[in-house]
N, C-alpha and C positions, 0 to 999 in steps of 0.2 A: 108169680115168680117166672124168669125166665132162665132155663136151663142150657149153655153154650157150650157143653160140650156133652155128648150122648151117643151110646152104639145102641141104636133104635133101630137104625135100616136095616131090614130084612137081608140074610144071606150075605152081608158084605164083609163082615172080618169076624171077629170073635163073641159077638155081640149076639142079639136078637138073629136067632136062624133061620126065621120063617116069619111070614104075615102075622101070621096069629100071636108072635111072641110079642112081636112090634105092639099090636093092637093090644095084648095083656100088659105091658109097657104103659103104654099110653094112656089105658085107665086108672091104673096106679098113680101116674103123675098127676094127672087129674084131681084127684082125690086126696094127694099131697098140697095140690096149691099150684102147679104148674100150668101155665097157659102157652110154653112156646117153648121150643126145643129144639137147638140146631144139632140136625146128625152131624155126625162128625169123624166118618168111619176111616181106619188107618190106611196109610196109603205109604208104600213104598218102605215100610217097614223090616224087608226081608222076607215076609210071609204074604201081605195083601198088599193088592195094589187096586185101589179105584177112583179113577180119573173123573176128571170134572165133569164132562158131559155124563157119565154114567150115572155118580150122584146124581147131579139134578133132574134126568129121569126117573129115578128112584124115586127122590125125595115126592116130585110131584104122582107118581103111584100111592105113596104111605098117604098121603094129606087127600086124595080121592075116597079112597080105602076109607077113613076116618071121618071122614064127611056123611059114607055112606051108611057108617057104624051108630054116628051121632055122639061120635067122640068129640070133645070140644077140644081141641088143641090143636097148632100148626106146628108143622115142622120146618123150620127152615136148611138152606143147605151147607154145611161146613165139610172140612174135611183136618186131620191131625197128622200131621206130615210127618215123616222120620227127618230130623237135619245129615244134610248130607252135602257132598261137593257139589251135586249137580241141583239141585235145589232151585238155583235161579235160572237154569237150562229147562227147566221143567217148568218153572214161571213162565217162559219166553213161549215156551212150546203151547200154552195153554194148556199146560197139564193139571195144575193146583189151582185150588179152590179157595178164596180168602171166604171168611167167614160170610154169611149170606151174600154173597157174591156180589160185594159192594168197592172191592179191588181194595181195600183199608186194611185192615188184620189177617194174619196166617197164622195157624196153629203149630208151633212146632215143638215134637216131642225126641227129647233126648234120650241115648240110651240110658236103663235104671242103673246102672251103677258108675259109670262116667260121663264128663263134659272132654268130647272130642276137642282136640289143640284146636280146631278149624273154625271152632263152636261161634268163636267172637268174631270172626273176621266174614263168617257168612250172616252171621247176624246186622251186621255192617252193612254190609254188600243189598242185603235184602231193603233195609231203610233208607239206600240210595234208589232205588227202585220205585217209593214214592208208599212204601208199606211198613206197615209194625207190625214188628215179630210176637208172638205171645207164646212165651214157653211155659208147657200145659205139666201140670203135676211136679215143678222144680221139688216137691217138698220129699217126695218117694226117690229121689234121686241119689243115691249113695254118696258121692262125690261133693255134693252142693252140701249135706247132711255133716259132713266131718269140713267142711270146708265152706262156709256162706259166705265168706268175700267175694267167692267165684261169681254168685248170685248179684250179690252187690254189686260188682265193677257191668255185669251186665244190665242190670235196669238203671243204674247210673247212664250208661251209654245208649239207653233210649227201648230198650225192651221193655215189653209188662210180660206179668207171669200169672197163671190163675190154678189154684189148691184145688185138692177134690174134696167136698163136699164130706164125705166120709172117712177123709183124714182128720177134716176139723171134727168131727162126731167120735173121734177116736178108736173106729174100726180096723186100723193099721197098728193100733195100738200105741199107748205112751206118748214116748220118740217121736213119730211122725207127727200128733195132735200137739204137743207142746211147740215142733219145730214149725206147724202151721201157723200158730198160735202167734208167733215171735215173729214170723214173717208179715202177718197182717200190719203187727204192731209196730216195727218197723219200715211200713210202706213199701215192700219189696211184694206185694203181692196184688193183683189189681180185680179180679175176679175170682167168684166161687161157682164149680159147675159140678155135677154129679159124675161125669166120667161113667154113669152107669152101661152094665155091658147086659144085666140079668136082673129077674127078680129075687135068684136065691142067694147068692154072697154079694154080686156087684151094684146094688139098687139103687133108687137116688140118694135119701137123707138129705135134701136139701132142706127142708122144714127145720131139723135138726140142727143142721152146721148153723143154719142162721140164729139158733137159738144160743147157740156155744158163744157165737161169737156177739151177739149181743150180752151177755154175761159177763164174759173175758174180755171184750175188747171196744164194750161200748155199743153203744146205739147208732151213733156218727156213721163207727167202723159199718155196723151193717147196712146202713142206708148207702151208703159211698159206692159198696161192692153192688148193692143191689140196681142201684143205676148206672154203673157201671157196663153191666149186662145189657141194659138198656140203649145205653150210648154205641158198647159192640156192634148190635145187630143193624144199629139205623147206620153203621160207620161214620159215626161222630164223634170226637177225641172225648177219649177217655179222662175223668179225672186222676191224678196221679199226684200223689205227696211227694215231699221230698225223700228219696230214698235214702235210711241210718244202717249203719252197721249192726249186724247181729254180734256182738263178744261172744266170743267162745266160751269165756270162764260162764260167761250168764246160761250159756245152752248147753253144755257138759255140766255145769253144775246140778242142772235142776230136770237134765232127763233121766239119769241114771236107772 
């Protein structure tokens, strides 16, 4: 399995603190089924900020480190951006990091409980650029939650979006797992990644989500997402359905 979105680097935002947690990180996934894991640590968020070049320094310390542990696993290097006005200023500047730094995909994370008015128009903006946006956890997003058109009109308009791993496994509880659920089924979701930050509440469950979602939503579904991952990393277009409307009546109905 490959895991695309991960707070593994050592000391960079909220995630793994230190060497050692990275490395107790690393064997867990291991042991889970994971072979490759893009960090992906937040940047510009209001609280961290870590720029391209800094990552990829980093990343290539973590993958030395590991090598010399006999961890089998690479990390590759990502980063999950806050959307914001200056976004594509920060692109220009070489400040942001598309995911293995192949200039294809950008991670971006909106705030959890609103979609900013600007949201659509920099998403825009970015895929005249020559990039695709991929907005990371739409499913924990409040707004997107009482309102999934908002979702819809955006991957209609050429965005992909990718779930964590541990909402499909229902660790967020109910709501979240059912509206992951509906988003798969739907085609408004294009990847599954762990988001993991720790081993004690934030971990992978990637094993897990894929097992959910082969149950609920088919074998298809999980092969799709799973090379999907795969297409991410080498930045190769992603497979993408056509994206369907969530009904309201059908997801108020049935999360209660």
């Amino acid at each position: 399995m490959i895991d695309v979105h991960c707070h593994i680097l050592p000391g960079t935002d909220d995630g793994a603190r230190h060497m050692t947690e990275s490395l107790e990180m690393a064997r867990v996934a291991v042991k889970e089924g994971i072979t490759t894991i893009v960090a992906t640590p937040h940047h510009n968020n209001g609280q961290y900020m870590n720029s391209k070049d800094d990552i990829l320094e980093k990343v290539k310390e973590l993958n030395n480190r590991l090598e010399k542990e006999g961890i089998d696993i690479t990390i590759l290097p990502g980063q999950e951006c806050r959307i914001s006005g200056e976004l594509l200023e920060q692109y220009e500047r070489n400040e942001l990091l598309t995911i293995n730094n192949t200039d294809r995909y950008v991670f971006i994370e909106l705030p959890s409980s609103q979609v900013p008015l600007y949201a659509e128009k920099i998403i825009y903006d970015i895929q005249l650029k020559g990039l695709t946006p991929v907005i990371v956890h739409p499913e924990r997003n409040a707004e997107l939650i009482e309102n999934p058109e908002k979702l819809y009109q955006l991957v209609k308009k050429g965005a992909c979006t990718q779930v964590t791993a541990s909402s499909v496994a229902g660790k967020f509880g109910k709501k979240i797992k059912k509206f992951s659920l509906d988003l798969i089924d739907a085609n408004l979701t294009h990847l599954v990644a762990s988001d993991a930050h720790n081993l004690k509440n934030r971990s992978f469950q990637m094993a897990e989500a894929y097992k959910v979602i082969e149950k609920e939503c088919g074998t298809e579904a999980k092969y799709l997402l799973m090379e999907n991952a795969e297409l991410l990393v080498e930045g190769s277009m992603m497979m993408k359905e056509i994206p369907e409307r969530i009904k309201k009546r059908k997801l108020f109905g049935l999360l209660g």
